[in-house]
C-alpha positions as CSV (number, residue, x, y, z in Angstrom):
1,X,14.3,0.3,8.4
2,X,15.0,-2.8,7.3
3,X,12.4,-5.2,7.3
4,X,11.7,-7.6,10.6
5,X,12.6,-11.4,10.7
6,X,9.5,-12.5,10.2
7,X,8.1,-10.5,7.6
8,X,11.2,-11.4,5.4
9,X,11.0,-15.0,6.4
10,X,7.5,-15.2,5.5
11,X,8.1,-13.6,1.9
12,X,11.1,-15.8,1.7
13,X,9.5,-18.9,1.9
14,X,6.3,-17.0,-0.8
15,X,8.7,-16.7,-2.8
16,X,10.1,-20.0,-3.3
17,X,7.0,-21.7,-3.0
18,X,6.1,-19.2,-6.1
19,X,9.2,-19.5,-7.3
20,X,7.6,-21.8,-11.0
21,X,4.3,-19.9,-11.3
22,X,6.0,-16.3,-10.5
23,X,8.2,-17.1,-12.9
24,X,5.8,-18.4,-15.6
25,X,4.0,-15.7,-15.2
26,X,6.7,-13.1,-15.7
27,X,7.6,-14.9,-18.8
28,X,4.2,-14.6,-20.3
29,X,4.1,-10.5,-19.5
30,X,7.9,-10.3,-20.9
31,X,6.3,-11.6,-24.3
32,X,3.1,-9.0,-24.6
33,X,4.7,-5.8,-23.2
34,X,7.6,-6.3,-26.2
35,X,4.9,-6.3,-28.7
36,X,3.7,-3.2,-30.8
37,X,1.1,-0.5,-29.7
38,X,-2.4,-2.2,-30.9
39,X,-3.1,0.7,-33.1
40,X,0.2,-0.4,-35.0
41,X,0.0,-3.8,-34.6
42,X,-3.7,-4.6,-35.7
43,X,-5.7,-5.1,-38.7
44,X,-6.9,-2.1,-40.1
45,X,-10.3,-2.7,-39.9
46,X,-9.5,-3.8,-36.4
47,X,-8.2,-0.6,-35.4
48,X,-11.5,1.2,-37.1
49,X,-13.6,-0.5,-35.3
50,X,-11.9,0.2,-32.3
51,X,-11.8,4.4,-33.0
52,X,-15.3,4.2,-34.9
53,X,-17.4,5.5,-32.1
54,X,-14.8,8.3,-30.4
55,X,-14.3,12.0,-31.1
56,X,-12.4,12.9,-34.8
57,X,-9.7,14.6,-32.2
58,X,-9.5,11.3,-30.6
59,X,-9.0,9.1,-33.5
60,X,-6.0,11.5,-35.0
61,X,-4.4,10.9,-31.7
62,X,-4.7,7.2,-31.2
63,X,-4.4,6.4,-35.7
64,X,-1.6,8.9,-36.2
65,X,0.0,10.7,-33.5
66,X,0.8,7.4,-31.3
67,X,-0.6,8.6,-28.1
68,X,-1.5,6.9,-25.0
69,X,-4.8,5.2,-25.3
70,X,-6.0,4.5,-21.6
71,X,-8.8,1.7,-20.7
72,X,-11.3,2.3,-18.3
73,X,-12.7,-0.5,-16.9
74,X,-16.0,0.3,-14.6
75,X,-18.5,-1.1,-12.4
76,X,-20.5,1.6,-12.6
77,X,-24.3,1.6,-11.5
78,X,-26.9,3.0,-9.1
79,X,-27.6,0.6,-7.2
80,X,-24.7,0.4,-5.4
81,X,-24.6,3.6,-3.2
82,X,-20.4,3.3,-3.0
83,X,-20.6,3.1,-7.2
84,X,-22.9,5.9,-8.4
85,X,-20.4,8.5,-7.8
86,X,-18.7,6.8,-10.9
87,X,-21.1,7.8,-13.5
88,X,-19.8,10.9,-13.9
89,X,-16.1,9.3,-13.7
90,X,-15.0,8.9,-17.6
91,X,-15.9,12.2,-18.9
92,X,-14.0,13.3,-16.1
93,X,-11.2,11.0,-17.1
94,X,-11.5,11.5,-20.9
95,X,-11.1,15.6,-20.6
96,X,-7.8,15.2,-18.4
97,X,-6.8,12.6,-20.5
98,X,-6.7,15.4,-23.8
99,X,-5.4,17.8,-21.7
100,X,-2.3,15.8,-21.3
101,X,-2.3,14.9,-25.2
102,X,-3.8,11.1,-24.3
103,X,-7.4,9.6,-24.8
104,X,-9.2,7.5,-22.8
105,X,-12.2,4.8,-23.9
106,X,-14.6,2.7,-21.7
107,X,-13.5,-0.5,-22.7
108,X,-16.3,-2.3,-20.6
109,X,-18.5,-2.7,-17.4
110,X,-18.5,-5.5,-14.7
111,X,-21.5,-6.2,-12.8
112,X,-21.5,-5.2,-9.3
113,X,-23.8,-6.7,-6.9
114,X,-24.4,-5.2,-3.0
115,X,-23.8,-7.8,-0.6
116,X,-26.0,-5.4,1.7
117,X,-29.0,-5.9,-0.7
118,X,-28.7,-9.8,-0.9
119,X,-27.7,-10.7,2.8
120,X,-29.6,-13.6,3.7
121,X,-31.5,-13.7,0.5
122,X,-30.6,-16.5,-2.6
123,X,-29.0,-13.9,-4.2
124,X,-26.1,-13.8,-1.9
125,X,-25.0,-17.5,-3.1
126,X,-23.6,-15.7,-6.6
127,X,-21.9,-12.8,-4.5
128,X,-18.8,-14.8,-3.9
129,X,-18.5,-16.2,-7.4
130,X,-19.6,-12.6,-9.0
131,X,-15.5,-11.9,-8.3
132,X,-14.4,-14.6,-10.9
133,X,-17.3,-13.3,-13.0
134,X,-15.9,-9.6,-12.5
135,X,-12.5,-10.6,-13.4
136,X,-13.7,-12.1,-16.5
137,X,-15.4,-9.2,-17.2
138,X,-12.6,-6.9,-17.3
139,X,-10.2,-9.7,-19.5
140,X,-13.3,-9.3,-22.0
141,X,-13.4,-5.2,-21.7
142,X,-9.8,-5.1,-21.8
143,X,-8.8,-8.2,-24.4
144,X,-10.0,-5.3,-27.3
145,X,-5.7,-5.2,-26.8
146,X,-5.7,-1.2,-27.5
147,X,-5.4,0.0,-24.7
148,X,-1.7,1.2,-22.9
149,X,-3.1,1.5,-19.7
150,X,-5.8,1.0,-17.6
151,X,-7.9,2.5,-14.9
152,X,-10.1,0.5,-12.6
153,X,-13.4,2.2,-11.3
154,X,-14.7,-0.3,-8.1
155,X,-14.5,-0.2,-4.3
156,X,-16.5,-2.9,-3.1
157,X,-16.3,-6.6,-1.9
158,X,-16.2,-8.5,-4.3
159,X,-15.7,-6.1,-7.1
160,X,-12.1,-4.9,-6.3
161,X,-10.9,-8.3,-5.9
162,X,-12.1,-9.5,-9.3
163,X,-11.2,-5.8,-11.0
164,X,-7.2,-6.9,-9.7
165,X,-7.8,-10.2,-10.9
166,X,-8.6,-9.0,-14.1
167,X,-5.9,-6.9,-14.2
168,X,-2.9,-9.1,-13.4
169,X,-4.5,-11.2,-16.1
170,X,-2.9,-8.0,-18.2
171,X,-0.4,-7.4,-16.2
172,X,1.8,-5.9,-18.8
173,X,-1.1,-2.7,-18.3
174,X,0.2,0.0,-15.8
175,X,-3.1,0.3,-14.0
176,X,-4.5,2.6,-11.6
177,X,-7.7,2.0,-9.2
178,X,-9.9,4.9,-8.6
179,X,-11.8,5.0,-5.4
180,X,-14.8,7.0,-4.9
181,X,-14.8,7.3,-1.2
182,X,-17.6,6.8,1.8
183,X,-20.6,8.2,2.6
184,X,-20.7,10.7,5.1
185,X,-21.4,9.3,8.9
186,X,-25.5,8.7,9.5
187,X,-26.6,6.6,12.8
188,X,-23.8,5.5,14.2
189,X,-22.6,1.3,13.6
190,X,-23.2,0.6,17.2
191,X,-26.7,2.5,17.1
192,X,-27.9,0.4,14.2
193,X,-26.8,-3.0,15.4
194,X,-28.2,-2.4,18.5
195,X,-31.4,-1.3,17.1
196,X,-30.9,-5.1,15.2
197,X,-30.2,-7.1,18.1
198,X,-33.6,-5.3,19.5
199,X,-35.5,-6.2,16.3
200,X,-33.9,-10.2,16.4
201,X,-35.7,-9.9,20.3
202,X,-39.1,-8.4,18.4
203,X,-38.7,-5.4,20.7
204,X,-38.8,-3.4,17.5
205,X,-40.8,-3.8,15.0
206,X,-40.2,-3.7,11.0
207,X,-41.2,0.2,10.5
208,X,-38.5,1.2,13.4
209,X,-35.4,-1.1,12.2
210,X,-35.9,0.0,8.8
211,X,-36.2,3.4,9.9
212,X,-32.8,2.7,12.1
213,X,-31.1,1.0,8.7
214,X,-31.9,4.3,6.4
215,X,-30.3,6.4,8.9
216,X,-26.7,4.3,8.7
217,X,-27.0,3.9,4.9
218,X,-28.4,7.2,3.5
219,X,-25.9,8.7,0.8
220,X,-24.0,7.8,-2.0
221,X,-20.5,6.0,-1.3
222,X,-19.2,3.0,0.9
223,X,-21.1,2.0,4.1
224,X,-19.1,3.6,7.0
225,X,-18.4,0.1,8.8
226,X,-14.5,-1.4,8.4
227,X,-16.0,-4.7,6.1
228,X,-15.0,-6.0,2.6
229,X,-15.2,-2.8,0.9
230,X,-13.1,-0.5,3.3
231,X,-11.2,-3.1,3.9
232,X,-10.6,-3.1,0.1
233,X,-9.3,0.4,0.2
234,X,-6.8,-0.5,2.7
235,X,-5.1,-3.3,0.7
236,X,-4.9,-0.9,-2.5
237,X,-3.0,1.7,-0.6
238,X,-0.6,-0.6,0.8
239,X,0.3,-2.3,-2.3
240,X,0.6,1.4,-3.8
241,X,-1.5,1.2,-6.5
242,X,-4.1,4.3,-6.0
243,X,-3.1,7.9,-5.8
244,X,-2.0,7.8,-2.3
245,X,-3.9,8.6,0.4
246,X,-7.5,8.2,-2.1
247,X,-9.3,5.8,0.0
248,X,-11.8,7.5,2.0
249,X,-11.8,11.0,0.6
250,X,-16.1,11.6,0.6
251,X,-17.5,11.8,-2.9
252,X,-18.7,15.2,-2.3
253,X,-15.4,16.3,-1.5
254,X,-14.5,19.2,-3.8
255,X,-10.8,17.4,-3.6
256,X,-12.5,14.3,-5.2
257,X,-12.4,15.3,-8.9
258,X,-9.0,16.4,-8.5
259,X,-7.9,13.2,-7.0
260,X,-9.5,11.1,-10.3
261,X,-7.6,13.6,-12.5
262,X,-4.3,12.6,-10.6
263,X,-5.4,9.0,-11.3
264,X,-4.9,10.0,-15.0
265,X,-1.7,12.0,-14.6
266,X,-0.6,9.0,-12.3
267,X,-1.1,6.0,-15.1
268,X,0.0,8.4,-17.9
269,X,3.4,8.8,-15.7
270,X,2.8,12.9,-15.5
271,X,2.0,12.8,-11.8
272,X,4.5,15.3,-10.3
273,X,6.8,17.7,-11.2
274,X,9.2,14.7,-13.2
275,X,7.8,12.3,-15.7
276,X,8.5,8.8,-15.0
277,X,7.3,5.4,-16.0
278,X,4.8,3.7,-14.0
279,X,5.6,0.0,-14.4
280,X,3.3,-2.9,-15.7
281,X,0.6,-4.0,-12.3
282,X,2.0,-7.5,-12.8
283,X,5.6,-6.5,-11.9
284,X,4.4,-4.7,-9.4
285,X,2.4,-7.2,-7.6
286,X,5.0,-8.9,-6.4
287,X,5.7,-11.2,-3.0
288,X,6.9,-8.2,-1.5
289,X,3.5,-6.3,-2.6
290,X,1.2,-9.1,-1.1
291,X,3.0,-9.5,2.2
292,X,2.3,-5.3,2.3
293,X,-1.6,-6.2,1.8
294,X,-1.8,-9.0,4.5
295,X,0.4,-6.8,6.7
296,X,-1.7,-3.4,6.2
297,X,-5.3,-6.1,6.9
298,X,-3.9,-7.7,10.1
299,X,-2.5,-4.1,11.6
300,X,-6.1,-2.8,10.7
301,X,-8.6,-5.9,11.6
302,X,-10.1,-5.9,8.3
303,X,-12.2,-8.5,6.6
304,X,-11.7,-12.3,7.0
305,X,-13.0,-12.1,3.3
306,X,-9.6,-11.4,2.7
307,X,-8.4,-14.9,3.8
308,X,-10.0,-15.8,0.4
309,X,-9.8,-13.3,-1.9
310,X,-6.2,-12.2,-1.6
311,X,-5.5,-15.8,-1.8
312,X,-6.8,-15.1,-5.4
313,X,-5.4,-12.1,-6.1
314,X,-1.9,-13.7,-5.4
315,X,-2.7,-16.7,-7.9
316,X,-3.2,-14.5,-10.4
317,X,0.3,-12.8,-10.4
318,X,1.6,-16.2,-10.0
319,X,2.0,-16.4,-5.9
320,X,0.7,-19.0,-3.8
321,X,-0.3,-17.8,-0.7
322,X,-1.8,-20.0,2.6
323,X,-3.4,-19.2,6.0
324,X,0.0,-19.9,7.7
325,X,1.3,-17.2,6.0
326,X,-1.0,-14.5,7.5
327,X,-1.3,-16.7,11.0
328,X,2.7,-16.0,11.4
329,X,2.7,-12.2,10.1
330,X,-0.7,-11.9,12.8
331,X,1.9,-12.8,15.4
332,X,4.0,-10.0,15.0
333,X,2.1,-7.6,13.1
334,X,0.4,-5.4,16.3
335,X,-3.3,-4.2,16.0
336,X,-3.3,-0.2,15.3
337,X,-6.9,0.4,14.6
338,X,-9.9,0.6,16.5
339,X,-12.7,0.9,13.5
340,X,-16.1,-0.8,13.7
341,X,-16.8,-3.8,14.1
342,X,-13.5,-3.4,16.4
343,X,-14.4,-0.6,17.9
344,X,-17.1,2.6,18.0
345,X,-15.4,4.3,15.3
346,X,-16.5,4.5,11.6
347,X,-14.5,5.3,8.2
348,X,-14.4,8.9,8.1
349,X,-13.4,9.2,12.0
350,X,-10.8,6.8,10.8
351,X,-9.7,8.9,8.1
352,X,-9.7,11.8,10.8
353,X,-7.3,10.1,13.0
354,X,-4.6,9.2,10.1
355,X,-6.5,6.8,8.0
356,X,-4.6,4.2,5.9
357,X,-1.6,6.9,5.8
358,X,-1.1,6.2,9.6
359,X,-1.4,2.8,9.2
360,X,1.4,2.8,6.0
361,X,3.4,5.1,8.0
362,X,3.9,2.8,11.2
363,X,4.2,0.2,9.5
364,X,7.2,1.2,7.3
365,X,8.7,3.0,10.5
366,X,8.9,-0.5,12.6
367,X,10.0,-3.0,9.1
368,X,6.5,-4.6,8.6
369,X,5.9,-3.6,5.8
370,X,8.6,-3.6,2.6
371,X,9.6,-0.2,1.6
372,X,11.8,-1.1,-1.5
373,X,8.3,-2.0,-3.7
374,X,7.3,-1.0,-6.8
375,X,4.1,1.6,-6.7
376,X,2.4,3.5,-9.4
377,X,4.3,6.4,-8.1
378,X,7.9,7.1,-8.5
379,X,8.2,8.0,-4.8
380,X,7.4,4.4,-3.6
381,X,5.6,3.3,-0.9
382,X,6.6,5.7,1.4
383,X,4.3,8.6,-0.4
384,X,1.3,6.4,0.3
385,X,1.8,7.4,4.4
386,X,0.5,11.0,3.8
387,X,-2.6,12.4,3.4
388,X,-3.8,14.5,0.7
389,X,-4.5,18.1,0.5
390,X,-5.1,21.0,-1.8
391,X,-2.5,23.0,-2.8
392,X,-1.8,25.8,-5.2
393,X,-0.4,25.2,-8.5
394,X,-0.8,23.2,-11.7
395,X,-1.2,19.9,-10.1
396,X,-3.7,21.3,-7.2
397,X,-2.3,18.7,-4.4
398,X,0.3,18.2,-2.0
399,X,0.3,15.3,0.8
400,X,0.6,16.1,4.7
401,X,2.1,13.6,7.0
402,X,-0.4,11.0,8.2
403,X,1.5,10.7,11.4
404,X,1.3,11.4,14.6
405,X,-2.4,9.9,15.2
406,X,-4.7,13.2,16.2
407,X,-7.2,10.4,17.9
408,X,-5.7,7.7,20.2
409,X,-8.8,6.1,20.5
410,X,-8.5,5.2,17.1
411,X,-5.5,4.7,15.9
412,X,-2.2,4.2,17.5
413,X,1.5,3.9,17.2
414,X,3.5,0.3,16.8
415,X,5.4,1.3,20.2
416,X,1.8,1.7,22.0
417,X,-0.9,-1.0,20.3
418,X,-4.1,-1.8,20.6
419,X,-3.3,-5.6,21.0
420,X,0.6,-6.7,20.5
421,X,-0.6,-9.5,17.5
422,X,-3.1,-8.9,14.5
423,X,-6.8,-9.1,14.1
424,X,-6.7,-13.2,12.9
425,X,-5.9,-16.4,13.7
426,X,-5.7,-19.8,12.3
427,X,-7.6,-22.4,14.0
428,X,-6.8,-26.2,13.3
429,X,-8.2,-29.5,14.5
430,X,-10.2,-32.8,14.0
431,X,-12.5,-30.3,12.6
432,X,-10.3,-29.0,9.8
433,X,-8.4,-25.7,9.0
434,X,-10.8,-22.3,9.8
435,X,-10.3,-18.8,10.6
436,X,-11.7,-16.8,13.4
437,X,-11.1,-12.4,13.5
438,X,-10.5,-12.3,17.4
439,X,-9.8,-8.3,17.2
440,X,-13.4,-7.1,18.0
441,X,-13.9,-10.5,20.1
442,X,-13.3,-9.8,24.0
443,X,-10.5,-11.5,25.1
444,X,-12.6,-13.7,27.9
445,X,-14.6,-14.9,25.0
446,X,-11.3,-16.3,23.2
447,X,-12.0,-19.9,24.7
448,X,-15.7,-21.3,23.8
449,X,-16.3,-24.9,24.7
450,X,-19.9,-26.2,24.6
451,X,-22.7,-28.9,23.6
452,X,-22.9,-28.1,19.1
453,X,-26.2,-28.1,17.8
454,X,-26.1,-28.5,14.1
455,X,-28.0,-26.8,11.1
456,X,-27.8,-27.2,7.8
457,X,-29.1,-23.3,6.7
458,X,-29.0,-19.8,8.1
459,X,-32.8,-19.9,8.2
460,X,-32.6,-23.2,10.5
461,X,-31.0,-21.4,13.2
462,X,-32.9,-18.5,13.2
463,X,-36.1,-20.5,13.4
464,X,-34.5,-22.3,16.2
465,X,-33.4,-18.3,17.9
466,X,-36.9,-17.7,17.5
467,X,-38.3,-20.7,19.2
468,X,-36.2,-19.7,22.1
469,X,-34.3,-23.4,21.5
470,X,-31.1,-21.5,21.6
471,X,-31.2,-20.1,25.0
472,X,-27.9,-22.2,26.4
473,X,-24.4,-22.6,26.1
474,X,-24.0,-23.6,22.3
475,X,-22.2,-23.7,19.5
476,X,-23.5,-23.5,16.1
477,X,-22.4,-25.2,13.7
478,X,-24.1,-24.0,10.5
479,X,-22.6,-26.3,7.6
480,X,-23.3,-26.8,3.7
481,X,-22.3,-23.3,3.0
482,X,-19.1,-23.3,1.2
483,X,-18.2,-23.0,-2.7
484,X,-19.1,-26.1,-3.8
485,X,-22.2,-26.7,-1.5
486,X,-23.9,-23.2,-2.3
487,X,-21.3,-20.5,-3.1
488,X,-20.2,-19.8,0.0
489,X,-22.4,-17.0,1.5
490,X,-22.2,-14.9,4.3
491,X,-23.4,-15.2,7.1
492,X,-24.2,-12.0,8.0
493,X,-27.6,-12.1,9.1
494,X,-27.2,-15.0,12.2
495,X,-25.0,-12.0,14.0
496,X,-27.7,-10.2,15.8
497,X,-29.4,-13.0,16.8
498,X,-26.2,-14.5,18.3
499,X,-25.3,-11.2,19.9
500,X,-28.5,-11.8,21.8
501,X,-27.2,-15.1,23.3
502,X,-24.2,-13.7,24.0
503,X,-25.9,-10.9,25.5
504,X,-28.0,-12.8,27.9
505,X,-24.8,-14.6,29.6
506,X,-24.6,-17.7,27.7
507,X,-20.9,-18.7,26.4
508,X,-22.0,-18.8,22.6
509,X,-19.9,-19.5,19.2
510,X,-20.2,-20.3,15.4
511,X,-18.6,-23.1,13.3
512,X,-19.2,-22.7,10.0
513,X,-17.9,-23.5,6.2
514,X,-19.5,-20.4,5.0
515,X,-18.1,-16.8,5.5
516,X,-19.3,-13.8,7.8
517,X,-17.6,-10.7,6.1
518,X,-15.7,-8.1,8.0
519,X,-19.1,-7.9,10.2
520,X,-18.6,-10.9,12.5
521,X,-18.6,-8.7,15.5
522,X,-18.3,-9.6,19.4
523,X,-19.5,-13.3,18.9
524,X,-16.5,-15.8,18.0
525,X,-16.9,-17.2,14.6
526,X,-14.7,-20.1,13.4
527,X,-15.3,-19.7,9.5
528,X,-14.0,-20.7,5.9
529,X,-13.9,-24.8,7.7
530,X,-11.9,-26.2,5.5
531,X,-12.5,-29.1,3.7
532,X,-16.4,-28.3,3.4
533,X,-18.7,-30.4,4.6
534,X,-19.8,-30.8,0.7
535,X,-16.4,-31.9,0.1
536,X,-16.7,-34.4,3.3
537,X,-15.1,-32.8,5.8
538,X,-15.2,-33.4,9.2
539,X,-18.3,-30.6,9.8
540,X,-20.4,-33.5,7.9
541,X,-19.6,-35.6,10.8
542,X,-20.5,-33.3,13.7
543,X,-24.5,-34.2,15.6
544,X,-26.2,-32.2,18.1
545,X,-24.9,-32.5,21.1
546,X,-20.7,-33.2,20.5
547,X,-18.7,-31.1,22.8
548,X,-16.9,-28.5,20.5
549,X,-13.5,-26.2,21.8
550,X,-12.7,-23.5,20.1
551,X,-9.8,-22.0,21.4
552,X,-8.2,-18.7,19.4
553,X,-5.3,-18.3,22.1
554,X,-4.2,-21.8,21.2
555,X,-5.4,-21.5,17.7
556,X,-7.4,-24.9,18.2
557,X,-11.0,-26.2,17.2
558,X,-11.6,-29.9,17.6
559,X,-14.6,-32.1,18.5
560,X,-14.1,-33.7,21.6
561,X,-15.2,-37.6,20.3
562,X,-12.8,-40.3,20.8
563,X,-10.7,-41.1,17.7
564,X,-11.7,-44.3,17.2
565,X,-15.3,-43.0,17.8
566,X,-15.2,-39.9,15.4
567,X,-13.0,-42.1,13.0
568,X,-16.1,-44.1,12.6
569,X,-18.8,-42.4,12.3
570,X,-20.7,-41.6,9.1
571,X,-20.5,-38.7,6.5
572,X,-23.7,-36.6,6.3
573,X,-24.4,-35.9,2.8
574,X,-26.7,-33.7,0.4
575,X,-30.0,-35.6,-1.3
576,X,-30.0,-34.6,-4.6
577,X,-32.9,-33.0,-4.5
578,X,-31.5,-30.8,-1.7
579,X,-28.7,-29.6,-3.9
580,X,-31.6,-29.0,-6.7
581,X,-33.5,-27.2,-4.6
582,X,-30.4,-25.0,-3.4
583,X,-29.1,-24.4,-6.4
584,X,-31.8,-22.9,-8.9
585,X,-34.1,-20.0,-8.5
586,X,-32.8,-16.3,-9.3
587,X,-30.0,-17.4,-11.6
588,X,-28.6,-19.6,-9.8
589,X,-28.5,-22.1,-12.0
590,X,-26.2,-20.5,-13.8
591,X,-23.2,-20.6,-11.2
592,X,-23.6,-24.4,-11.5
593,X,-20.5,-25.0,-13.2
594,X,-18.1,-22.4,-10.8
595,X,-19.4,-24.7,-7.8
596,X,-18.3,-27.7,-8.9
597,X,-14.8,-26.4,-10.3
598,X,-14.6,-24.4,-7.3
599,X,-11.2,-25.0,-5.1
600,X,-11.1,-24.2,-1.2
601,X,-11.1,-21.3,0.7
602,X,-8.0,-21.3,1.5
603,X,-7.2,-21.4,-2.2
604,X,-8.9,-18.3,-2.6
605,X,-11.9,-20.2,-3.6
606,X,-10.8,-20.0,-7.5
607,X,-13.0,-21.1,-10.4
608,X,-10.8,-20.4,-13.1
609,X,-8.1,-22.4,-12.3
């Protein structure tokens, strides 16, 4: 099917607005792919130092037989419950790797922090700058230059992004990713935040909601909920470069192994019953290939965190990306999942129902997504729409068709959505550029217009929830949380006691320069303001009591102050001892520099350009 109007005219007009970096870019991968194998190409003692430490089997085949080297790039550790199954990961690779006449070498780790850990702690102002620091990582793992492909071990949210990053930073490297799956389904999503809006009431007490909180997350892999890191998975599929259909296979799946082996097989081109050659990730990720990823996160109501980091992910292949882009493909793209926060479902029932396959599958069928793309497989995108099974045989898998859905309550059909538009919207006014996820938001709730009340930290409002000073129509505007003010955090934490508001009646809303994650929920959340209050914009400006409208349907969010009024009135700024204060303790210090090079949200939030 050939793709609809406005998917093409949105990559159209990608594409020419690309049209200098894209090309720039391809020009610099033209000149390192035409270069020597590193092995042939360094310094001797270069290349000794580079075989010193592996196997005497290895070294003959890297020195003197000329075979495939590949990189494995991991972020690897245990306290991440989605990245522990990875420790076991490059032996695995490294054995299939010799069976098929290749090696493989660790060529470095990137840290990985949990968001889940840090929520509402200081820690979480270096999560969103830990994805720059990630994809430096890999260039340094990967800038050893002998490697002739690459496999990246990450799933979660900030650690994919940066991994990709990385990556298209060497974009003459075919590269693979390697998921390592979800954990199996504890306490149910809508269980535990209920059991959170009880404790944000002090109707339970510490013992019972962390009792509530080890039942959800209890297991090695992802959390079950459809945030950053699932929504991660997602993107990969759709922009074809996993083995297809990897996503949310459970790492104690006997299929998992497997499914890392066909990783190898994939990047070494031996997936399949014909060799072929799986080309470089930076030709891959093309306009066509990001246009796939926004299309697969709007049909899915996946993570506003997106907004920002695909923003990113597009810079680095030389695309420039905005938030008109996905507002226009949200109109026409149709809602086909109901996962949590958007509905009672989790991962793995998700997976049950079709999973990303569905998705890929319904997409291509109705020309929303592009078909004629590039993957790491030589049966294009269209093999990413099945689902993977064992099978006899020497390559121990075959893929079943993801469609029809076998759970309507969870994923349906283009002809028969959940809502006709996708999970996002653009919101613009006197109050900047912002983003709200209207797909788990009911639709009366679409419209919010009430008196602001204005904090300058997560902790303020809480303390204000607590004192019962909330209990009202409000809006709360939470500002000085963006990159350059403090790293841009989430939110996460000010859900539950929002949920209560909204639960008691009152018409309730956020407004916010910071981020809330995939995890916003029922309560409408204008995020990502842009410009940042720290970079005077208009939130600076806002005092307790303005009248605030946000509007999704309309895509609106203004102040209602007369012009000449708002025009006027001063800039709220930062002491310096208030940025002090905010930004040292627990490394961050350290960050300094990436918030003040920072750019905006909506351009990805880059420090590195």
């Amino acid at each position: 099917m050939s793709p609809h109007a406005t998917v093409l005219a949105v990559t159209d007009r990608i594409r020419e607005r690309s049209r200098s970096t894209r090309s720039a870019y391809l020009q610099r991968l033209a000149e390192i792919k035409n270069r020597d194998r590193g092995a042939e190409r360094m310094g001797c003692a270069n290349v000794a130092h580079a075989v010193a430490g592996a196997p005497a089997n290895d070294k003959l085949r890297i020195v003197a037989e000329h075979a495939p080297n590949i990189g494995i790039v991991t972020a690897y550790n245990d306290m991440l419950s989605a990245h522990a199954p990875y420790q076991d990961y490059p032996d695995i690779i490294k054995h299939e790797a010799r069976r098929l006449g290749a090696t493989a070498q660790v060529a470095g780790g990137v840290p990985a922090m949990c968001d889940g850990v840090t929520q509402g702690t200081p820690g979480m102002e270096l999560s969103l700058f830990s994805r720059d620091l990630i994809a430096m990582s890999t260039a340094v793992a990967l800038t050893h230059d002998m490697f002739d492909a690459a496999l990246m071990l990450g799933v979660c949210d900030k650690i994919v992004p940066g991994l990709l990053i990385g990556a298209l930073h060497f974009g003459h490297l075919p590269t693979v990713f390697v998921p390592a799956g979800p954990m199996s389904s504890g306490l149910s999503n809508n269980a535990k935040s209920k059991v959170r809006e009880q404790a944000a009431q002090g109707l339970v007490g510490r013992k019972g909601l962390l009792e509530a909180e080890m039942a959800a997350y209890h297991s090695v892999g992802t959390c079950t909920f459809y945030g950053t890191a699932n929504s991660n998975q997602m993107l990969l599929e759709a922009m074809g470069l996993h083995v297809p259909g990897t996503a949310f296979i459970q790492p104690g799946d006997a299929m998992r192994e497997t499914l890392t082996r066909e990783a190898v097989r994939t990047v070494l081109g031996r997936a399949g019953d014909v060799a072929h050659t799986v080309p470089p990730i930076g030709e891959m990720v093309d306009e066509r290939c990001i246009v796939n990823a926004m299309a697969a996160l709007l049909a899915t109501g996946g993570s506003t965190n997106h907004l920002i980091h695909w923003v990113a992910v597009a810079r680095a292949a030389g695309i420039l990306i905005d938030w008109n882009d996905f507002s226009e493909l949200s109109d026409v793209v149709p809602l086909l999942t109901r996962v949590y926060p958007n509905g009672s479902a989790d991962v793995n029932e998700f997976q049950a129902a079709g999973g990303p396959g569905f998705v890929i599958g319904e997409l291509l069928d109705a020309g929303l997504m592009h078909a004629d793309v590039l993957t790491v497989r030589a049966g294009g995108l269209r093999e990413f729409a099945g689902i993977p099974a064992v099978a006899e045989g020497a390559h121990a898998l075959r893929w079943v068709p993801a469609q029809p859905s076998k759970n309507d309550a969870v994923t349906r059909p283009v002809g028969n959505p959940f809502s006709a538009s996708g999970g996002l919207k653009l919101l613009e006014g006197n109050l900047g550029r912002s983003v709200i996820k209207v797909s788990s938001v009911p639709v009366a709730l679409h419209v919010i217009e009430a008196p602001a009340r204005v904090f300058d930290s997560q902790a303020a409002l809480q303390t204000a929830f607590t004192a019962g000073e909330l209990d009202r129509d409000v809006i709360c505007v939470v500002r000085w949380q963006g990159p350059q003010a403090n790293g841009m955090p989430e939110l996460h934490k000010l859900t539950p006691p929002l949920s209560v508001l909204q639960g008691k009646g009152y018409k309730v809303a956020l407004v916010t320069d910071g981020r809330m994650s995939g995890a916003s929920g029922k309560v409408p959340a204008a995020i990502h303001v842009s410009p940042e209050a720290a970079a005077g914009g208009p939130l600076a400006k806002v005092r307790d009591g303005d009248v605030i409208r946000l509007d999704a349907g309309a895509g609106t969010l203004v102040v209602r102050v007369p012009a000449d009024e708002w025009a006027a009135r001063e800039t709220a700024t930062l002491t310096d001892s208030q940025r002090i204060a905010d930004g040292h303790g627990l490394g961050r210090e350290l960050f300094a520099g990436m918030r003040r090079n920072a750019l905006t949200a909506e351009e990805g939030a880059c420090t590195w350009l």
